[in-house]
C-alpha positions as CSV (number, residue, x, y, z in Angstrom):
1,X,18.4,35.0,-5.3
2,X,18.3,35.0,-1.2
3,X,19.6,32.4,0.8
4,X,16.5,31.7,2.6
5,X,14.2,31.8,-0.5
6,X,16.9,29.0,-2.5
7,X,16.6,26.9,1.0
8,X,13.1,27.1,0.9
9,X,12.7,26.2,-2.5
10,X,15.3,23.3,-2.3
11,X,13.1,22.3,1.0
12,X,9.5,23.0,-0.5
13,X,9.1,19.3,-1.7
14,X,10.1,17.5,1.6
15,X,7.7,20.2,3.5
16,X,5.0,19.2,1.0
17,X,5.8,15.3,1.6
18,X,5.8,16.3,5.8
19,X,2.3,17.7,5.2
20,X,1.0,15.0,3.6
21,X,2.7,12.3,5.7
22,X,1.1,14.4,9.0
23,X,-2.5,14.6,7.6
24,X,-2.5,10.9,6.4
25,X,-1.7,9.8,10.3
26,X,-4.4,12.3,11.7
27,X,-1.8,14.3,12.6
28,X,-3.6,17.8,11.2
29,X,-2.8,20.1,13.8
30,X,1.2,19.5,12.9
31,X,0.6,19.6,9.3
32,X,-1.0,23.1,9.9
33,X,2.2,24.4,12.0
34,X,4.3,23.4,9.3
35,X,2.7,25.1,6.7
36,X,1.8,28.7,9.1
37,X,5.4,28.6,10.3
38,X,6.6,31.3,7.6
39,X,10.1,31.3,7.1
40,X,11.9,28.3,7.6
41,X,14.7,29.4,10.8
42,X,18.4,28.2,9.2
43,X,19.3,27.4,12.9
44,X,16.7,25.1,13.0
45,X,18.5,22.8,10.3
46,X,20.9,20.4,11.1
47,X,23.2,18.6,8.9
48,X,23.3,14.6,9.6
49,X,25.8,14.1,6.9
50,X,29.7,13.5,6.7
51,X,31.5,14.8,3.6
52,X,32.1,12.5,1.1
53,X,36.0,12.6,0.7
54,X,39.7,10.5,0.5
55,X,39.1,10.5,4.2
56,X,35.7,8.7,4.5
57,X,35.1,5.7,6.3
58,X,34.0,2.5,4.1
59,X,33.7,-1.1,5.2
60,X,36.9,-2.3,5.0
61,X,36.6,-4.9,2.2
62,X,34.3,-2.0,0.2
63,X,36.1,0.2,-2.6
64,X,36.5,3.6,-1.3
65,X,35.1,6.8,-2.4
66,X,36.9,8.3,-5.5
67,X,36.5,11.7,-6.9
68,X,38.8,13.2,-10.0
69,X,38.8,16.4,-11.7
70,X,37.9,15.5,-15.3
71,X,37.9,19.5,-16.5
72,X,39.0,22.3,-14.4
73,X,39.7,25.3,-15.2
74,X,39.2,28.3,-18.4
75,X,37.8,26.5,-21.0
76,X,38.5,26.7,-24.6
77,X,35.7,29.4,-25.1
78,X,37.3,31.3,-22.5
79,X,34.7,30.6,-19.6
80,X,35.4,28.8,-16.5
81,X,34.2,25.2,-16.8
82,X,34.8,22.5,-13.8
83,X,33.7,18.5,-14.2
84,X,34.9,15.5,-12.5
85,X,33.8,11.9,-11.8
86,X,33.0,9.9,-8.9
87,X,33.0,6.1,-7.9
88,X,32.3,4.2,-4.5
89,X,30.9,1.1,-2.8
90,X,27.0,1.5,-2.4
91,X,27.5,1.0,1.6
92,X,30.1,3.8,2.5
93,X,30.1,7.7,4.5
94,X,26.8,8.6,5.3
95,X,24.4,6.2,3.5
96,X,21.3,4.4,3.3
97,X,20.8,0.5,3.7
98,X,17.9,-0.8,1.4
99,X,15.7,-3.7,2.7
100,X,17.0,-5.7,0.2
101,X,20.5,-5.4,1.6
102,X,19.7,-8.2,4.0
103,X,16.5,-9.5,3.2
104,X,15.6,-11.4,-0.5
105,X,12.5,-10.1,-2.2
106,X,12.5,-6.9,-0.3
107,X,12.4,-3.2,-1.6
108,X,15.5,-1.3,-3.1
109,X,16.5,1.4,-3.1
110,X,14.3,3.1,-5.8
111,X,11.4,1.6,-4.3
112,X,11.3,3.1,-1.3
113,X,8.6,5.4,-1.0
114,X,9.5,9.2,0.1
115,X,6.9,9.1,2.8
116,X,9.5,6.7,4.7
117,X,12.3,8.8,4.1
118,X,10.5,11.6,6.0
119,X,9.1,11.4,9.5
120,X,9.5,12.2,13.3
121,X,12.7,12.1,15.0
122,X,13.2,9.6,18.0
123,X,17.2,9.7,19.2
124,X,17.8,7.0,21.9
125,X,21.2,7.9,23.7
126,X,22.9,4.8,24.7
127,X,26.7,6.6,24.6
128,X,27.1,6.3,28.4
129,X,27.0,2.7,28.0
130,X,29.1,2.3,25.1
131,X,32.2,4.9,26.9
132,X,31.8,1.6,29.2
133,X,31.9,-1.3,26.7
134,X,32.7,-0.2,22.7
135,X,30.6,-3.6,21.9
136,X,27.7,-2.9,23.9
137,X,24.4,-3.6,21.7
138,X,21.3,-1.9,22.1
139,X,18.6,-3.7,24.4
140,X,14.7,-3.8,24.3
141,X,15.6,-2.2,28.3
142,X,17.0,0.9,26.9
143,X,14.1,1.2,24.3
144,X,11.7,1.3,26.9
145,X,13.5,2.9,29.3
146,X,13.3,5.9,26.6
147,X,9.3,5.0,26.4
148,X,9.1,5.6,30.0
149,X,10.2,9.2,29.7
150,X,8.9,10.2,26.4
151,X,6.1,7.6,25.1
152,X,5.8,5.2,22.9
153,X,8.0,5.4,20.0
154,X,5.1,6.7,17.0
155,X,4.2,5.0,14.2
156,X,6.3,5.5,11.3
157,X,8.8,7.3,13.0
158,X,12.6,7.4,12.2
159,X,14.4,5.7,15.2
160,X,18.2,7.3,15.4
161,X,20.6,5.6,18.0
162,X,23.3,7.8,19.5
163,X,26.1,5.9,20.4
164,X,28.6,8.8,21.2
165,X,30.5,6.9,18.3
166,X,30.0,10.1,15.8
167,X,33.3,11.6,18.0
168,X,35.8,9.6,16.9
169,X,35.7,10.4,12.6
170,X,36.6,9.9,10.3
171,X,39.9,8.4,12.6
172,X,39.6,4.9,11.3
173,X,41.4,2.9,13.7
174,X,39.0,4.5,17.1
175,X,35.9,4.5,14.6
176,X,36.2,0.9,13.2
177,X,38.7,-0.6,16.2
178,X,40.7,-1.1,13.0
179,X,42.8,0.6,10.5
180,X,43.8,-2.4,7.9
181,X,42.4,-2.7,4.9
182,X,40.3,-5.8,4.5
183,X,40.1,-6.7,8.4
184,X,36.6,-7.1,9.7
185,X,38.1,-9.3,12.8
186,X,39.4,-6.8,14.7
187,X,36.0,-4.8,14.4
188,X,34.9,-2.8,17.6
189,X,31.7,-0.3,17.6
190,X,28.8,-0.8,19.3
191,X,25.4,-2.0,17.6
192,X,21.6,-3.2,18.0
193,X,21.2,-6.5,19.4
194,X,18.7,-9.4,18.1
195,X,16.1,-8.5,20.4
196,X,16.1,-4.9,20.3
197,X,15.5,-5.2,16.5
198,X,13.2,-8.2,17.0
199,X,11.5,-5.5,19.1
200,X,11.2,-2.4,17.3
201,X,10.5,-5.1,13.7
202,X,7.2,-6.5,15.4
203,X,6.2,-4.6,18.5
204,X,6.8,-1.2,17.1
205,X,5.9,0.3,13.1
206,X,8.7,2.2,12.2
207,X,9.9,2.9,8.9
208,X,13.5,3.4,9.3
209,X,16.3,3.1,11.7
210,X,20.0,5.0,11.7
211,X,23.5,4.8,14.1
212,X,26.1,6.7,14.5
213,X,28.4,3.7,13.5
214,X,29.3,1.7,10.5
215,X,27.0,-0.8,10.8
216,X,23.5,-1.8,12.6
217,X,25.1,-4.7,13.8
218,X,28.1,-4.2,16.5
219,X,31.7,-4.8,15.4
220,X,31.8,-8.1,16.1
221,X,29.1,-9.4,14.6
222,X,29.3,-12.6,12.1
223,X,25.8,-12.7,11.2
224,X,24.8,-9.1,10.9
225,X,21.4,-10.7,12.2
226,X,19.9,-6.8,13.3
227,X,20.2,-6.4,9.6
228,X,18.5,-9.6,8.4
229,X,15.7,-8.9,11.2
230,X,15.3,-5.4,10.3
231,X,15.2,-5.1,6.5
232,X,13.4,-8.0,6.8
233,X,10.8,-6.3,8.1
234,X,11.3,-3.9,4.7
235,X,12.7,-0.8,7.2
236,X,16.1,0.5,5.9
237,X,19.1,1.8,7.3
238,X,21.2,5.0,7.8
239,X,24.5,4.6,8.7
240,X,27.7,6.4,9.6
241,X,24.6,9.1,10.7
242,X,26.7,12.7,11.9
243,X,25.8,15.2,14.6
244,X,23.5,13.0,16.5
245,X,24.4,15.5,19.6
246,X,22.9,18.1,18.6
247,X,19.3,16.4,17.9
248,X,16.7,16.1,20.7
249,X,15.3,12.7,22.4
250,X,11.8,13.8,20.3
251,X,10.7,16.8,18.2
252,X,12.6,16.8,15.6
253,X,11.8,15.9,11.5
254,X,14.2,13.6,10.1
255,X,14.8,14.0,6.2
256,X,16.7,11.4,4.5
257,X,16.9,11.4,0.7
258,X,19.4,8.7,-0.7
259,X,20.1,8.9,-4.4
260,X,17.5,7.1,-6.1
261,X,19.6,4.2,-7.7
262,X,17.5,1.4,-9.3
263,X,17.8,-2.1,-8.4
264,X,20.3,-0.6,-5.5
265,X,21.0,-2.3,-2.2
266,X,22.1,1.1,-0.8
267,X,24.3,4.8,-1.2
268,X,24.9,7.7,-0.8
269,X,21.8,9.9,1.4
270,X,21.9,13.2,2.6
271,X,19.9,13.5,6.2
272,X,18.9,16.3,7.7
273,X,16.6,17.0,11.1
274,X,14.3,20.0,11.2
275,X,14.2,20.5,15.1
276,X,10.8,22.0,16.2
């Protein structure tokens, strides 16, 4: 089978959700582009996702992730047969922070509809200000500093923050500030501060939010209080979010589909941007 038909196919149910989620906002013109487009254009895909591996980074009290060959190799029968097994932390690599992470009584991970785990793009660069300060926290000013040059963040949008930070993996010591396992007191990244989240939790409707970093919350933090603000408003995470350089400020379809564990607080998601 092609490439492009087996990438289409794969694709065919998130288009369908993007349809949907366009024409239930009004957005009908946009819906109707996405379905006349033809062909989707592979060099309009890009891959927001670190490999899972012995080399990716975790939190560093969380178990790491494990893979092990369980059958590799001619089989009995004579055919080639490979299996193995896997085991992690829910909150590790690229992943997804459920609501409920942070907030009692909120959704988990299997209740989060797919129409939030599809929308439009907004990247707010703050990595000039973080080469300057690795703790620097993202400010309501910087939000709407981006609002003065491109709009008002839309409803239901996916709001990505680019903190340049996406460089340094999967080197644990310049990606964490620390290499030891088990030390979360020596943490330095940059992160969201109180009021940018209190910000985009009540004055904007957004239905998710992702860093390039381990965490929401800057290195430092001992309350993780941009989580408890922000899942508390039921919109999840995405973390340790790749290849934020190559997205535009606006434009481009975020698709991030975590597996669907039930009762989960969060894991594993694989996000990719469709750039217009």
């Amino acid at each position: 089978m092609p490439r492009n038909l087996l990438i289409m196919i794969a694709l065919a149910c998130c288009i369908a959700g993007m349809v949907a989620f366009y024409v239930t906002r009004g957005e009908r013109q946009t819906a109707t582009n996405v379905v006349a487009g033809g062909p989707i254009d592979e060099s309009k895909l890009i891959d927001l996702t670190w490999n899972f591996d012995d080399r990716t980074i975790y939190w560093p009290t969380a178990k790491p992730f494990q893979w092990e060959k369980e059958s590799w190799g001619k089989s009995a029968g004579g055919f080639w047969y490979t299996a193995a097994r896997y085991s992690a932390s829910e909150h590790g690599g690229t992943h997804l922070d459920s609501p409920v992470h942070f907030a009692e009584g909120k959704m988990h991970m299997d209740e989060i509809p797919v129409t939030k785990l599809v929308g439009p793009g907004v990247v707010i660069d703050i990595s000039v200000s973080c080469d300057k300060t690795p703790d620097y926290l993202l400010s309501v000013e910087d939000i709407t500093a981006w609002e003065n040059e491109h709009g008002r963040i839309p409803e239901q949008s996916i709001v990505i923050i680019r903190t340049g930070w996406g460089r340094f993996w999967p080197d644990r010591k310049r990606y964490l500030g620390s290499d030891v396992a088990g030390d979360v007191a020596n943490l330095h990244f940059p992160g969201i501060s109180r009021q940018a989240a209190e910000f985009l939790a009540k004055d904007r409707t957004i239905d998710g939010i992702g860093i390039d970093t381990a965490s929401l919350d800057h290195g430092q933090s001992k309350d993780f209080i941009a989580h408890q603000i922000l899942n508390g408003a039921n919109i999840y995470g995405l973390e340790n979010v790749a290849n934020l350089e190559k997205l535009p400020a606006t434009g481009a379809t975020i698709i991030a589909m975590p597996m669907k564990i039930k009762g989960g607080t969060g894991g594993p998601v694989r996000i990719i941007a469709l750039l217009p």
